[in-house]
N, C-alpha and C positions, 0 to 999 in steps of 0.2 A: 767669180774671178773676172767675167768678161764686162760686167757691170763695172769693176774696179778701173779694170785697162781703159774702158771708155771716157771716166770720170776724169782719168788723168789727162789722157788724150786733150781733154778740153782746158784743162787746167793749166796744164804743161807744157810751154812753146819748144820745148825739146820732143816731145812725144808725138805734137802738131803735123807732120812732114810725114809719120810711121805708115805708111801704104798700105801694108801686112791688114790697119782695123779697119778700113775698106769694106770690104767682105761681111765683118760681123754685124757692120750695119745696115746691110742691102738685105743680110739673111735675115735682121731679126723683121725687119718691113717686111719681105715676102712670107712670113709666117704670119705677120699681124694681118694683112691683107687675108693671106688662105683662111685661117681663122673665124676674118668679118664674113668674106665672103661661105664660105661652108654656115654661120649662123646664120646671114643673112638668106640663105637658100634654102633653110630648115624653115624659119620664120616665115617666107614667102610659102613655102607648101603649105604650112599650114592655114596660113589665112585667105589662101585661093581656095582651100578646101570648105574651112567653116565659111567664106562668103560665099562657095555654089549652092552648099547646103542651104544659105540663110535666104537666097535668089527661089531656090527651088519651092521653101516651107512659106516665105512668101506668098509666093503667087500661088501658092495649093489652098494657103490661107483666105481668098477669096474666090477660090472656084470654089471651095467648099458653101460658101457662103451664098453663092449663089446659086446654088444647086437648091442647097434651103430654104430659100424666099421662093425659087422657082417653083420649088414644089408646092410647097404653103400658096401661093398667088394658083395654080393650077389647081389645087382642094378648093378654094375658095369660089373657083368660079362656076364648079361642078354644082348640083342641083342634089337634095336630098339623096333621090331617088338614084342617080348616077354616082352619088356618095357609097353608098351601101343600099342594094336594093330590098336586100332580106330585112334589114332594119322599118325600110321606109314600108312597105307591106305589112311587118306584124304593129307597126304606126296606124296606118290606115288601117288594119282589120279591130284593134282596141279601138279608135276611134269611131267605127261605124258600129261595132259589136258590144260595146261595154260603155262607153258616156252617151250614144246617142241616146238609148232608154231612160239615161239618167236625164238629158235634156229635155225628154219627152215629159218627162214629170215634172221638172220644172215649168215647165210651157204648163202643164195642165194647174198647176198650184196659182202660177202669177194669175192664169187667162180666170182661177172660179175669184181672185183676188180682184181682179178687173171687174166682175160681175158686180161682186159684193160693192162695189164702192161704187159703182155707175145706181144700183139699187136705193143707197144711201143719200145719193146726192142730188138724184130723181124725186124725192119725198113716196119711198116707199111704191116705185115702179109707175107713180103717177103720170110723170113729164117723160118718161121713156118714148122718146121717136124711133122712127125708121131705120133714121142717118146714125144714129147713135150705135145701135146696134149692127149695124153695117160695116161702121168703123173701127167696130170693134173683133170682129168676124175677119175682117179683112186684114188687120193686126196682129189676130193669129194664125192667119193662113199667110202670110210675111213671115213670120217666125216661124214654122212649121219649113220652110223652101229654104229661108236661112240655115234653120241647123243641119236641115238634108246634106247642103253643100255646103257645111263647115270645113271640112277639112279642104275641100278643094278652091275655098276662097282664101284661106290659108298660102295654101300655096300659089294661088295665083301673087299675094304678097310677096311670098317668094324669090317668084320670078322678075317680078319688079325690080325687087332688090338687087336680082341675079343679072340682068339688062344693065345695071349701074356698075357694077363690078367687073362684065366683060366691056363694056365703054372705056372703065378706068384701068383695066389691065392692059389694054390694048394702047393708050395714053400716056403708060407711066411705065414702061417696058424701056429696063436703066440695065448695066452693069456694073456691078460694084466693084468701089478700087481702080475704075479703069486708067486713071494719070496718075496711080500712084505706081510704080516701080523702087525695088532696092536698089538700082544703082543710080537713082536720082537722088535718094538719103545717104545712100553711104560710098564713099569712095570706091572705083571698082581696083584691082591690082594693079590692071596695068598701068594704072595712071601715080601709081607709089615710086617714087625712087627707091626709098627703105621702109621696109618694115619693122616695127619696134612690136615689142613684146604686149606695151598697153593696146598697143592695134590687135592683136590677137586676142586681148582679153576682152576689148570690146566687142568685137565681128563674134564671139562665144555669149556675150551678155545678150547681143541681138538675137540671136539665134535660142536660149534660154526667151527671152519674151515672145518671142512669135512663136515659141509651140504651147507656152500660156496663151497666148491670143489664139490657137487652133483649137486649143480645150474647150475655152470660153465660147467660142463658134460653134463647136460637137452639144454644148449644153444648151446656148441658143437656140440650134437649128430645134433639139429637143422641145421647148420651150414653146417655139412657136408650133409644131406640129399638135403637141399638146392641148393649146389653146384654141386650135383648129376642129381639132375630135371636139370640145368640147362645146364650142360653136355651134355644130352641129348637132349634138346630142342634147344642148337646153332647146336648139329649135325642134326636134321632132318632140322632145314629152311637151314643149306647147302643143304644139300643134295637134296633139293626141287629144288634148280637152280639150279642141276649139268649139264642138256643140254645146255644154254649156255655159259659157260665158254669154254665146249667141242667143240662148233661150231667154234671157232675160231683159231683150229688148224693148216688149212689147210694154213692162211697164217703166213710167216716168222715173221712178226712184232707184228700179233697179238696175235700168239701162247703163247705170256707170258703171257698172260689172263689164261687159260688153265694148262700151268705149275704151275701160283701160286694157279691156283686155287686145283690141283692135291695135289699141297707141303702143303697147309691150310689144305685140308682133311687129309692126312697123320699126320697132328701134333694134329687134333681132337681127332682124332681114338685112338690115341696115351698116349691121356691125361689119359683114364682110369686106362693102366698098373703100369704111372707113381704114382697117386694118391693110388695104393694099396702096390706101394711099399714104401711110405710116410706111410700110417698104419703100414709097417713093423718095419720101423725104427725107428716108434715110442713107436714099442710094447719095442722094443731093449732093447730104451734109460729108459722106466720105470722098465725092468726087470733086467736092470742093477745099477738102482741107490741104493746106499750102503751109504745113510746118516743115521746118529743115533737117530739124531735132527728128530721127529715128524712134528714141524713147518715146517724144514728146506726140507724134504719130500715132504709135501703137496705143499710146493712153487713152486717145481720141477716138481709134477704132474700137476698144473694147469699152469707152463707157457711154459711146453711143450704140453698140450694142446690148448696154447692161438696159440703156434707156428705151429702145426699141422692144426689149421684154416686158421691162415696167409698161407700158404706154399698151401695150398689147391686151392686158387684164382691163386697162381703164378704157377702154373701148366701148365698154357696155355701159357706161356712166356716164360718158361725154351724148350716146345716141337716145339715153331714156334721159336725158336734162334735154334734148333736142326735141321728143316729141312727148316731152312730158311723163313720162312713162315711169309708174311706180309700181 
């Protein structure tokens, strides 16, 4: 009825003058007004809420992450032995207790091996000198001192390795995420005249992917510790048979036993340095990304952390193509 009276109102230059519909159209503005403003103040709660959340799960999303590499970069610089000591103990007692006898026999096979063919190539002990046998004596008392101190030339490798790792840890000591911030990708409230509903569904879509991207992180950080243990545990069962490989120096054909076995150790050892400068360049590539896109962001951070996993296995194939090592 009051939609009628108005219609005419307008229509009607008799009705035009009526003072009386004054009123019904002041009332019907203050209730469109109370209305906006009551929507509008539901909508602002909530998108202040799901943006603290998404501020908060944010920035948890990279302390998490660096908690991970922190610790992974801190394993990595420890030493066997300060790894797990019980480990590195029943290492060295197999290796002195169980392959060095086995060394020992191989030393004894090459050195009656060395004999035989110094015999052969004498014309039946004819041309046999002095120096000959001297050199030959003194080849296996080399290899005899070598396999003694296999496992501790082993680890002197190591430590080399380990000198390289605490240089590069101390070098490449980043924080990740540091210039990225939520409120530099996404608008913060108070800078909203109005809130619309798509705003709310978005600041919710955001908040949905960055607790995917905290997942992805929780499985990472897994990922990398994993690969860590297991760093560690292909270098102690080398290092457990380091006596024989060493026994087989003293002859010409067998010594490449020894060599690769020397060039495999060096590209273990080696893996650590490599894997902390993979944290570096990953802190880099996220303290470098300058997309505006929220989305476009998050896709960045989790598929350079998909690639930081991958890249973590291929570590030992980049350092044995480096020193050869098969």
């Amino acid at each position: 009825m009051w939609k009628d009276l108005l219609t005419l109102r307008m229509h009607s230059p008799m009705l035009a003058d009526f003072d009386w519909l004054h009123p019904i159209e002041s009332t019907k503005e203050s209730i469109s007004e109370f209305v906006d403003g009551l929507i509008q103040g539901i909508f602002r709660s909530l998108y202040e809420g799901l943006y603290n959340s998404c501020e908060s799960s944010f920035s948890g999303l990279f302390d998490s992450l660096n908690k991970n590499v922190g610790d992974a970069a801190g394993t990595l610089t420890q030493t066997p032995q300060g790894w797990s000591e019980a480990a590195y103990n029943t290492v060295k007692s197999v290796s002195e207790n169980a392959f060095l006898p086995i060394a020992a026999s191989f030393i004894t096979v090459i050195f009656c091996w060395e004999l035989i063919r110094m015999v052969q190539d004498s014309n039946s002990m004819q041309h046999i000198t002095t120096d000959k046998i001297v050199v030959a004596l003194l080849k296996l008392g080399v290899c005899l001192m070598v396999c003694s101190k296999a496992f501790d030339i082993v680890m002197a490798f190591f430590e080399l390795g380990a000198s390289a790792t605490t240089m590069l840890a101390d070098t490449t000591e980043n924080t990740f995420g540091e210039g990225l911030t939520f409120s530099n990708l996404v608008t913060p409230p108070g800078e909203m005249s109005r809130v619309s509903f798509s705003d709310i569904m978005e600041v919710l879509w955001y908040l949905i992917i960055i607790w995917i991207g905290r997942i992805m992180i929780i499985v990472a950080g897994c990922i990398i510790y994993v690969r860590c243990v297991l760093w560690f545990l292909e270098l102690l069962i080398y290092s457990s048979a380091a006596p024989i490989p060493y026994s087989t120096w003293m002859n010409k054909e067998w010594s490449q036993v020894g060599m690769n076995y020397t060039r495999k150790m060096l590209s273990l050892v080696f893996q650590g340095p490599f894997m902390l400068l993979l944290f570096a360049i990953y802190g880099g590539v996220l303290n470098g990304i300058q997309a505006d896109d929220f989305t476009i962001t998050m896709i960045m951070v989790i598929g350079c952390g998909f690639a930081l996993n991958m890249m973590m296995f291929k570590v030992s194939t980049i350092t044995d193509s480096i020193f050869n090592a098969h």
